[in-house]
C-alpha positions as CSV (number, residue, x, y, z in Angstrom):
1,X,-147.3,19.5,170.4
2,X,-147.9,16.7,168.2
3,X,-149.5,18.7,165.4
4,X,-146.9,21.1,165.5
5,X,-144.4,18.1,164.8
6,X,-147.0,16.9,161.8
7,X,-146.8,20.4,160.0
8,X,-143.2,20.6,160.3
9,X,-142.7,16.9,158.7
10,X,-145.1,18.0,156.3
11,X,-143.2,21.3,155.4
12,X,-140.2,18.9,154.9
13,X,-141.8,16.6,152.6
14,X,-142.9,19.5,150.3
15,X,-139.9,21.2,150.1
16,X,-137.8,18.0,149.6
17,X,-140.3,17.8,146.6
18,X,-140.1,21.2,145.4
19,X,-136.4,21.3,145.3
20,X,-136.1,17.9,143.4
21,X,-138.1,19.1,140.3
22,X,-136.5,22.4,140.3
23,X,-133.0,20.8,139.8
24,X,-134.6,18.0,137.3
25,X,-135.7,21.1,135.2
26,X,-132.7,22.7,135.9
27,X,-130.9,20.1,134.1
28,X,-133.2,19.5,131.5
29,X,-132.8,23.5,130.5
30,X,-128.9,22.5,130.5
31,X,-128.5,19.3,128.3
32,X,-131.2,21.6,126.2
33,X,-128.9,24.5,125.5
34,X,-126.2,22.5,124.8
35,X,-127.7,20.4,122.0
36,X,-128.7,23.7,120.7
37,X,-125.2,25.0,120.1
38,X,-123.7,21.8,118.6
39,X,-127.1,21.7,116.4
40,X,-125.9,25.5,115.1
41,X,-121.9,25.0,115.2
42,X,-123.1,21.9,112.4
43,X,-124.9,24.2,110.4
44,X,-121.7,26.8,110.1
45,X,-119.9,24.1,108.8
46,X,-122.2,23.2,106.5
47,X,-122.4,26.6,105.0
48,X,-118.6,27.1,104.9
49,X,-118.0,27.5,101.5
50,X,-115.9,25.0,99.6
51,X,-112.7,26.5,98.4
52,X,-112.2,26.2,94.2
53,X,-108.6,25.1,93.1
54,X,-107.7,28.2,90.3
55,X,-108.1,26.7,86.2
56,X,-104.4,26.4,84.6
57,X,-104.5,28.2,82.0
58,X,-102.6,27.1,79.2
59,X,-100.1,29.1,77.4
60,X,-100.4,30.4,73.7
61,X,-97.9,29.0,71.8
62,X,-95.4,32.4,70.5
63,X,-95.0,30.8,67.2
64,X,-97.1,32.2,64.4
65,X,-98.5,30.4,61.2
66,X,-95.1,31.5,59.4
67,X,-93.2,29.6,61.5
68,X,-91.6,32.6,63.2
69,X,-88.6,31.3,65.0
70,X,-86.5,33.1,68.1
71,X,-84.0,35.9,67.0
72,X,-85.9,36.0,63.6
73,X,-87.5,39.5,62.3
74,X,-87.7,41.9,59.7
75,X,-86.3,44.7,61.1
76,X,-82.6,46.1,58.9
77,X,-80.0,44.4,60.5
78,X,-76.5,45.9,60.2
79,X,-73.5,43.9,61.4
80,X,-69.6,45.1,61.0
81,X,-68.3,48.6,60.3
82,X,-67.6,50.6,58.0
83,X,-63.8,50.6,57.0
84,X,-60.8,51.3,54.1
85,X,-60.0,48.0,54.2
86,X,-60.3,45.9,51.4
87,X,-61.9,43.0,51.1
88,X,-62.8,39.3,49.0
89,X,-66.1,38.0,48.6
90,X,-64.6,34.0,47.9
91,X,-68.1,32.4,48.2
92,X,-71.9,32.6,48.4
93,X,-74.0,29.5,49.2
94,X,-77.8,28.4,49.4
95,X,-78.5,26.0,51.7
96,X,-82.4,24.5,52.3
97,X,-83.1,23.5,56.0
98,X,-86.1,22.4,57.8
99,X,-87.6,25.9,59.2
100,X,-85.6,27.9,56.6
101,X,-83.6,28.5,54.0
102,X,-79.2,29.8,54.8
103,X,-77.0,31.9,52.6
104,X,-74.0,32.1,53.3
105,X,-71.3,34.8,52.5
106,X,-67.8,34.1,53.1
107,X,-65.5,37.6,52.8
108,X,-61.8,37.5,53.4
109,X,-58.9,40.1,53.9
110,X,-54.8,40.0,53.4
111,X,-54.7,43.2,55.0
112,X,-53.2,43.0,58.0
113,X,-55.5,44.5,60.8
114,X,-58.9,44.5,59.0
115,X,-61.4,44.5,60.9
116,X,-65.3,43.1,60.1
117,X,-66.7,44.1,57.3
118,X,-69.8,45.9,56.9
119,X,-73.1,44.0,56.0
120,X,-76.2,45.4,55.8
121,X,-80.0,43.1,54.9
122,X,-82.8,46.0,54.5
123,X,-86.8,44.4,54.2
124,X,-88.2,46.0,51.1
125,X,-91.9,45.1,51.4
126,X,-92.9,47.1,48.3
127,X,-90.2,45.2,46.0
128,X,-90.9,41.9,47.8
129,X,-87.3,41.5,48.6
130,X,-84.5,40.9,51.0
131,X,-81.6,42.9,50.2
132,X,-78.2,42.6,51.1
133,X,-75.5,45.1,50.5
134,X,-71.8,44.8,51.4
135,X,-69.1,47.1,50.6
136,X,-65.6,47.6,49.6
137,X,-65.4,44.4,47.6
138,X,-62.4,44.5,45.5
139,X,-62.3,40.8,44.1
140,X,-65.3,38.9,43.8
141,X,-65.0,34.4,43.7
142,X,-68.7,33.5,43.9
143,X,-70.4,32.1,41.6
144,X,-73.7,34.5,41.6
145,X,-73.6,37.2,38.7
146,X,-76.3,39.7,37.4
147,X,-77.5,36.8,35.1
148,X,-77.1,33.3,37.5
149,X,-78.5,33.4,40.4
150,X,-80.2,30.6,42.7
151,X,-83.5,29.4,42.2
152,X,-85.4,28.3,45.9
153,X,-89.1,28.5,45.3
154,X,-89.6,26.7,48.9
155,X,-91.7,28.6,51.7
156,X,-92.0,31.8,49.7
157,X,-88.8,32.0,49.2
158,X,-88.1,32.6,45.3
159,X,-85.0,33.4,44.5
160,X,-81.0,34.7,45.3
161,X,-80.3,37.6,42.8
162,X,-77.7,39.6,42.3
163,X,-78.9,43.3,41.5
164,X,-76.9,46.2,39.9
165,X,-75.6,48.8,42.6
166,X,-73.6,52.1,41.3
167,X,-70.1,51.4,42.5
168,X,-67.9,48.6,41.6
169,X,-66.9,47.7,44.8
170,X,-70.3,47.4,46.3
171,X,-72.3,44.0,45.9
172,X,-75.9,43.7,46.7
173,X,-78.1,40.3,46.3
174,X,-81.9,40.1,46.8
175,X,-83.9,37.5,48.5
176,X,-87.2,36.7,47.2
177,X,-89.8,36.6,49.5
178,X,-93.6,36.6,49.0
179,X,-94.9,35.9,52.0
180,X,-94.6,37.0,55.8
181,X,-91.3,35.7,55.4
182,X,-88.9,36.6,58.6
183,X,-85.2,36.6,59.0
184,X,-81.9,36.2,61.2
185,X,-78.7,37.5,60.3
186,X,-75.4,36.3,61.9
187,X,-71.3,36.1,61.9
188,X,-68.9,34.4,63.0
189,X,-65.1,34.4,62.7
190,X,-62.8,31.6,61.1
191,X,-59.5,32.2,61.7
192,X,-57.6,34.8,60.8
193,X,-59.3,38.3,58.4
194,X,-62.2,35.8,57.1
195,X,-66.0,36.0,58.1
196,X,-68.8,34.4,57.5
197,X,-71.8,36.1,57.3
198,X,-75.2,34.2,57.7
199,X,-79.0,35.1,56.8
200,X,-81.4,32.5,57.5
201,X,-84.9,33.3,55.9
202,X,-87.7,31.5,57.5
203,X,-90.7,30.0,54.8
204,X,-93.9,31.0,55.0
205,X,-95.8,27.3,54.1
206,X,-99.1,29.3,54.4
207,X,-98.6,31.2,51.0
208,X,-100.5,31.0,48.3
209,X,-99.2,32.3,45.4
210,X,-101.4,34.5,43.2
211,X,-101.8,33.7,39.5
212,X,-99.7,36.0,37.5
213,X,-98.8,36.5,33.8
214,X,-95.1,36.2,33.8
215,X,-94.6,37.4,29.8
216,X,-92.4,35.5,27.3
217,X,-90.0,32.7,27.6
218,X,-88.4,33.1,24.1
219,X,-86.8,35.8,22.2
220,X,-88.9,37.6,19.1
221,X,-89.4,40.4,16.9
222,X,-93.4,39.7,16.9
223,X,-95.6,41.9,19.4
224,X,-95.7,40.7,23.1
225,X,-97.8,41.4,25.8
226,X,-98.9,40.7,29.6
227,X,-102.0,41.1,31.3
228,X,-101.4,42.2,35.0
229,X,-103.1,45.0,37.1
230,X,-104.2,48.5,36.2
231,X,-104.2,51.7,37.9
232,X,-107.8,50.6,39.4
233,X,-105.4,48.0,41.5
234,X,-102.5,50.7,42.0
235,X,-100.0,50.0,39.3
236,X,-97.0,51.7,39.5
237,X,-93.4,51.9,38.3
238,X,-90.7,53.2,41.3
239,X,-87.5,52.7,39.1
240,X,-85.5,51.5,36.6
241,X,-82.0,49.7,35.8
242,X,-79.8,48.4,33.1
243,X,-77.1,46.0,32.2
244,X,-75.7,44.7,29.0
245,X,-74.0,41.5,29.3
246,X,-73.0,38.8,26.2
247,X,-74.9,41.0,23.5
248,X,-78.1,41.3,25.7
249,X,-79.0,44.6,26.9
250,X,-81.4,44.1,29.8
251,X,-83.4,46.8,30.7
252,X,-85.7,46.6,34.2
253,X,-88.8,48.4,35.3
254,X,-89.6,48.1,39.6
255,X,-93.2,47.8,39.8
256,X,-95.7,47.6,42.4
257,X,-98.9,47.1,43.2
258,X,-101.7,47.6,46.2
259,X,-102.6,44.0,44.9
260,X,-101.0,40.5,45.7
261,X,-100.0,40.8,41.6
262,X,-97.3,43.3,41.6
263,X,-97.0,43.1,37.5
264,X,-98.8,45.3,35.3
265,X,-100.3,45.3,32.0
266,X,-98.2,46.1,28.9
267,X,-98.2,45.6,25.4
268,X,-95.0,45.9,23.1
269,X,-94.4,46.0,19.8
270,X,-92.2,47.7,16.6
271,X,-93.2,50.3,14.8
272,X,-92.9,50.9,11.1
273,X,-89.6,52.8,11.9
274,X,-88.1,49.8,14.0
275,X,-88.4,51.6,17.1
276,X,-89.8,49.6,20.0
277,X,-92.9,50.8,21.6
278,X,-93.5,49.7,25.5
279,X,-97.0,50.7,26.4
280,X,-98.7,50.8,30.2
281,X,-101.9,51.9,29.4
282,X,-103.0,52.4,32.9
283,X,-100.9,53.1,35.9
284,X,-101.6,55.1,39.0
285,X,-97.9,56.3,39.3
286,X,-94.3,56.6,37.2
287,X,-91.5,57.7,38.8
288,X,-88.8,57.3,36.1
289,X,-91.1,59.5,33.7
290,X,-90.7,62.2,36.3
291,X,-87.3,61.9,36.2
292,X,-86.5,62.9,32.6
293,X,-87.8,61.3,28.9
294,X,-84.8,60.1,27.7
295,X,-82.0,57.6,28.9
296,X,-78.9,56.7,27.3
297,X,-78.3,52.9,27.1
298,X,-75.3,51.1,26.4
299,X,-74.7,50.1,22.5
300,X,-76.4,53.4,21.0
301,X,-80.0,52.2,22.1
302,X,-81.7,54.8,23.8
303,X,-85.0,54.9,25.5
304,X,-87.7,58.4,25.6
305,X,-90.4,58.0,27.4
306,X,-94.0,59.5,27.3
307,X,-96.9,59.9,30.1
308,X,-100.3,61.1,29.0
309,X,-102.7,60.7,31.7
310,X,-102.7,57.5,33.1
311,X,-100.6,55.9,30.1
312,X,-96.6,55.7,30.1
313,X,-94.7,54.8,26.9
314,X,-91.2,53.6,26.5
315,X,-89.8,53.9,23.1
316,X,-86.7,51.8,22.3
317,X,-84.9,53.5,19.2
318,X,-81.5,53.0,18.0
319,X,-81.7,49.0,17.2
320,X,-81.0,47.7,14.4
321,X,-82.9,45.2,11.8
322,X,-85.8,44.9,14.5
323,X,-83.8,42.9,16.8
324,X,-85.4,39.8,18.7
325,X,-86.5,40.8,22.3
326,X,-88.3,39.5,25.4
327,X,-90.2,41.2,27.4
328,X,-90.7,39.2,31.1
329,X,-91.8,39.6,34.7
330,X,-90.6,38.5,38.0
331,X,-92.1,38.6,41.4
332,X,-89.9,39.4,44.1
333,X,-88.3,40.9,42.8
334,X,-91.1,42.7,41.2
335,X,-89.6,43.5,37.7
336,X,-90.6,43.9,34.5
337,X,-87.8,43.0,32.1
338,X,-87.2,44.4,28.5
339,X,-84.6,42.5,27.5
340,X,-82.8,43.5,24.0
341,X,-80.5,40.7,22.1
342,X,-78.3,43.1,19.9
């Protein structure tokens, strides 16, 4: 009986032991896993990647090296209508600003009900010119004629010049420009029948101007001559015009050029005969030879013209005494003037 009761107590013991380092190691296993997960939820955040805040970029600045303003272009602008009315041009003025140079046009009407007239500015690249045409102009009070115009020579700008046009009642002025010269063209209203037309040319401070043989300054019977570009550089003559004003007969050659000198060589001169020989020796194109060889100019002077080749000839007869002349060139507009004093 007694060792029945010592193997029981005995079987206690062992089991109390067993049990107590099964639960120890139990909770061992326990405190175990759960380091391990906060060990790993660490490393997640550690390897989150850090979010990048986007670069601003900065804007380009829409303004170009010419100084291009907003609502400038050079696309043909054409503001008004065309009407019967009749109208007065009472002014033209130049105005220098800080981005650009104004002119101004002031045009008036006593008609009762007339409405805006029609103004036109056309970009002529190849000429180098502005132009502006308006129409029905039946009295003129400015002061710009075909011989006064306005010098700028600012930004590109060279010049306000009134140009010949074939009807009487139809004024057209060109703008000089040399450069990537831009423009604006506006009007407004002041009071009653009288507008105010605006065209704001922008300069172009970037331009460098080309060094070009202009021709004479002075009047003279002795031979002339300039040295410009050949046909090598595309030299060519696109038309002509005329004017004879106080006892000078003004004859004008358009010229061009595929270089940045539009002018091209000539040489003139009398002959034995006094007639006055105008020689291109080398251009790649003349229109006005194509056109006919002679043209009637005002006071019995009359010009033929050759083309041999490459070579165009103007031959001035009619003059009397061998007259003084000058022969000059402009750039924008790209003339070259024979100029006559009779």
């Amino acid at each position: 009986m007694k060792k029945r009761l010592y193997v029981y107590i005995l079987v206690l013991i062992l089991s109390s032991v067993l049990l107590s380092g099964c639960t120890k190691k139990e909770s061992e296993k326990v405190d175990t896993q759960t380091d391990t997960s906060v060990t790993q939820q660490e490393e997640k955040e550690e390897e989150k990647p850090v979010e990048e805040k986007p670069v601003e970029e900065k804007e380009e600045s829409t303004q170009d090296s010419s100084g291009n303003l907003e609502g400038f272009g050079k696309e043909k602008v054409v503001l008004g209508q065309a009407s019967e009315f009749e109208y007065i041009l009472d002014s033209i003025e130049a105005k220098e600003g800080e981005k650009y140079y104004e002119f101004t046009f002031k045009i008036s009407s006593s008609q009762e009900g007339a409405v805006t007239p029609l103004f036109t500015v056309t970009p002529l690249p190849s000429k180098g010119v502005f132009r502006v045409s308006l129409t029905n102009i039946f009295d003129d009070n400015s002061t710009i004629t075909h011989s006064k115009g306005v010098a700028i020579n600012k930004g590109a700008i060279t010049a306000l010049t009134r140009i010949v046009t074939d009807s009487d009642t139809t004024r057209g002025y060109d703008i000089g420009v040399q450069g990537n010269n831009q423009f604006k063209v506006d009007v407004t209203e002041e009071g009653s029948s009288t507008w105010v037309f605006s065209v704001k040319v922008s300069y172009d401070t970037n331009y460098t101007a080309p060094v070009i043989d202009f021709g004479s300054t002075k009047f003279s019977s002795e031979p002339q001559k300039i040295e410009g570009v050949t046909s090598q550089q595309g030299a060519k003559i696109t038309d002509y015009s005329y004017i004879y004003s106080g006892g000078i007969l003004k004859f004008s050659l358009e010229v061009a050029s595929g270089a940045s000198n539009p002018i091209p060589s000539l040489t003139a001169q009398y002959n034995d005969e006094g007639v006055l020989f105008v020689n291109f020796p080398s251009l790649e194109q003349d229109k006005v030879s194509q056109w006919g060889s002679v043209i009637n100019l005002p006071a019995g002077v009359k010009v033929e013209i050759s083309r041999t080749g490459q070579e165009s000839v103007y031959m001035f007869s009619g003059i009397n005494n061998r007259k003084p002349f000058r022969i000059s060139a402009s750039q924008s507009p790209n003339l070259v003037n024979i100029e006559i004093d009779l």
